[in-house]
C-alpha positions as CSV (number, residue, x, y, z in Angstrom):
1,X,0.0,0.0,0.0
2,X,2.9,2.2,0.5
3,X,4.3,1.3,-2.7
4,X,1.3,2.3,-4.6
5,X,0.9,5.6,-2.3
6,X,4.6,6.6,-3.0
7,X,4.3,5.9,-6.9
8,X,1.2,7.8,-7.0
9,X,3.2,10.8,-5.5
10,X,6.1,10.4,-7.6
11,X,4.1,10.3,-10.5
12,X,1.6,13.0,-9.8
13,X,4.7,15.0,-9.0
14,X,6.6,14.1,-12.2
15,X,3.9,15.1,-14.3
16,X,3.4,18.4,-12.6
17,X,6.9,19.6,-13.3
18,X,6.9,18.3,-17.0
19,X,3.8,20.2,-17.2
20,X,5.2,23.6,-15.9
21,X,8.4,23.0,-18.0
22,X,6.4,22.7,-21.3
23,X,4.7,25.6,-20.1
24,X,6.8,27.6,-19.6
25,X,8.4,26.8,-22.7
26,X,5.4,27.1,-24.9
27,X,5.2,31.0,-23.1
28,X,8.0,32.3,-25.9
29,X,6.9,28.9,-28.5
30,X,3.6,28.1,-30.3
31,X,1.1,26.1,-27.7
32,X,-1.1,27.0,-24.9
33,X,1.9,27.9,-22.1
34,X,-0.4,29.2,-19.5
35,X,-2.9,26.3,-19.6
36,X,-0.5,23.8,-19.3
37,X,1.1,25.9,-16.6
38,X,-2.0,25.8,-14.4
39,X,-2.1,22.2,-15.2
40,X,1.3,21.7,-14.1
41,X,1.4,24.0,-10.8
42,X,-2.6,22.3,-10.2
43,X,-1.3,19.1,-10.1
44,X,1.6,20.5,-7.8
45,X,-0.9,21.8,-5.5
46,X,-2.0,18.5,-3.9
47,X,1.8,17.9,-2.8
48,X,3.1,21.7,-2.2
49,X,1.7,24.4,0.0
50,X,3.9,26.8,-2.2
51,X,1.9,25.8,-5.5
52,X,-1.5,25.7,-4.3
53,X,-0.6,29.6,-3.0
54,X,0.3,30.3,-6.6
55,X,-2.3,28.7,-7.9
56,X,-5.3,31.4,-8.4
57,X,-3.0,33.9,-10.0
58,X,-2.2,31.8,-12.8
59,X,-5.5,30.0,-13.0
60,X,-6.9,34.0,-13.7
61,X,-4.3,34.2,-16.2
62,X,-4.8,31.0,-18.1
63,X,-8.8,31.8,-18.0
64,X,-8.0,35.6,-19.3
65,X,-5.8,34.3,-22.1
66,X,-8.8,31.9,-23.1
67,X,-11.1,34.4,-23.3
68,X,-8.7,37.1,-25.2
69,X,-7.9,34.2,-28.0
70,X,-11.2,34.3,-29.1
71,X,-12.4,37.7,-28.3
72,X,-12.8,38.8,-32.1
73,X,-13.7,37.3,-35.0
74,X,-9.9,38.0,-37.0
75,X,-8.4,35.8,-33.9
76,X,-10.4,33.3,-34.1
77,X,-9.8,33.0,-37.9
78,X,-5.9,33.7,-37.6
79,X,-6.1,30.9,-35.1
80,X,-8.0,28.7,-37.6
81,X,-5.5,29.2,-40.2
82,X,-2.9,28.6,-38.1
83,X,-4.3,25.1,-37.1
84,X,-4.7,24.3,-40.7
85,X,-1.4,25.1,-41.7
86,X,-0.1,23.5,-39.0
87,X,-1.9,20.0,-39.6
88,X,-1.1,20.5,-43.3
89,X,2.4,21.0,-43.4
90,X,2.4,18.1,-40.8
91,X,0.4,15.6,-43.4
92,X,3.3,17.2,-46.3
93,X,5.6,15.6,-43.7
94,X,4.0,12.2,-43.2
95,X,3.7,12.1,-47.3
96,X,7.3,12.8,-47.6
97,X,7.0,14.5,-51.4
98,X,10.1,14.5,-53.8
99,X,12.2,16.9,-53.3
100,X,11.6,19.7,-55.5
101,X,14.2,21.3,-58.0
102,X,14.2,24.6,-56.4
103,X,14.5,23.7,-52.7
104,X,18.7,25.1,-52.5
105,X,20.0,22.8,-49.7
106,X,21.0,18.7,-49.6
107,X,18.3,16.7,-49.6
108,X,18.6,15.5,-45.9
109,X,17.0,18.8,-44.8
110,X,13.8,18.2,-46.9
111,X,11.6,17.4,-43.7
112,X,14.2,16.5,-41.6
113,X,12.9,14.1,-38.8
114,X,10.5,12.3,-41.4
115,X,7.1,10.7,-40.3
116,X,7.4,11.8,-36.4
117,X,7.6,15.2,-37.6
118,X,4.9,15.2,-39.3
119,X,2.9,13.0,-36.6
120,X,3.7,15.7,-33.7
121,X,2.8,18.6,-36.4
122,X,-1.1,16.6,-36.8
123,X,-1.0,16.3,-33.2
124,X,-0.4,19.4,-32.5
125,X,-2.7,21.1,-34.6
126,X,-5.5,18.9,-33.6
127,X,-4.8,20.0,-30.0
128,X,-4.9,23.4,-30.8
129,X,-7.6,23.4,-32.7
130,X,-9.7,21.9,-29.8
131,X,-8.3,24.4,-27.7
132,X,-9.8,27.1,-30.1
133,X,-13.0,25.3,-30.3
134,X,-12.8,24.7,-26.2
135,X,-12.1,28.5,-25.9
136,X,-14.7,29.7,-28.2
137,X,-17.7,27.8,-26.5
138,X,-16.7,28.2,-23.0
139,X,-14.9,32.1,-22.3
140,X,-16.4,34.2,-25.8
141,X,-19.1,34.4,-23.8
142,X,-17.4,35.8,-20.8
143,X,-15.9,38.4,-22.8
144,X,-19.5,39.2,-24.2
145,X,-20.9,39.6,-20.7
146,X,-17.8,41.6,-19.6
147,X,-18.0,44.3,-22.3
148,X,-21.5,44.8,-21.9
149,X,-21.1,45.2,-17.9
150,X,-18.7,48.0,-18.5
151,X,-20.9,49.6,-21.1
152,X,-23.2,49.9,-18.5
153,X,-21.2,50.9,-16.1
154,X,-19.6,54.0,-18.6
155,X,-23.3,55.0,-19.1
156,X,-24.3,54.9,-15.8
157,X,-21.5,57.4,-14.5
């Protein structure tokens, strides 16, 4: 039983921190860094007093992001595109096409990494393109309700 209890901390723990690392990481590259980062530090907060202090902020962060991504119709359709592209170039990948006669360098660095590559690129873009859809139906709303309260609060004073 303490086995199983230990394990279950070590792996709760584990995750936590991968999670914060690809957070923070995907804070300065493409992906949703403050979502995973409130994964990350949530998960942290059943073992650490520190994290669950810590928590809130960046929960209020995360949920403010979410609701800014798809506060106007061009970012929601900048996002859009940017999921398509993503998942295409990733299925160009998988494909693996001849190399073409203008590319200018050695042939090795025509989708370098081969199928993977292109699997992670799918992946990815699926992920973010339920995050989109995830955002859209649960915090465009929020924004809605938000803007008209100040409205009402400008015409009221």
């Amino acid at each position: 039983m303490v086995v199983k209890s230990t394990a279950k901390k070590v792996a709760i723990q584990g995750l936590g921190w991968i999670l914060v690392l690809v957070g923070i990481a995907a804070l300065v590259l493409p992906g949703p860094g403050l979502l995973a980062l409130f994964a990350g530090v949530a998960l942290l907060a059943t073992q650490y007093d520190w994290a669950e202090r810590r928590l809130e902020p960046i929960k209020k962060a995360a949920l403010r992001t979410a609701a800014d991504s798809v506060k106007t119709w061009p970012r929601v359709l900048m996002s859009t595109l940017g999921v398509l592209w993503l998942t295409a170039l990733g299925v160009a990948w998988v494909v693996d096409p001849d190399v073409p006669g203008w590319w200018p360098l050695d042939e090795k660095w025509w989708t370098p990494g081969g199928p993977g590559t292109g699997i992670s690129l799918i992946v990815s873009g699926l992920l973010a393109g339920a995050m989109i859809v995830y955002s859209y139906l649960n915090f465009r709303e929020i924004k809605e309700q938000q803007h008209q309260e100040r409205a009402e609060e400008a015409h009221q004073s």
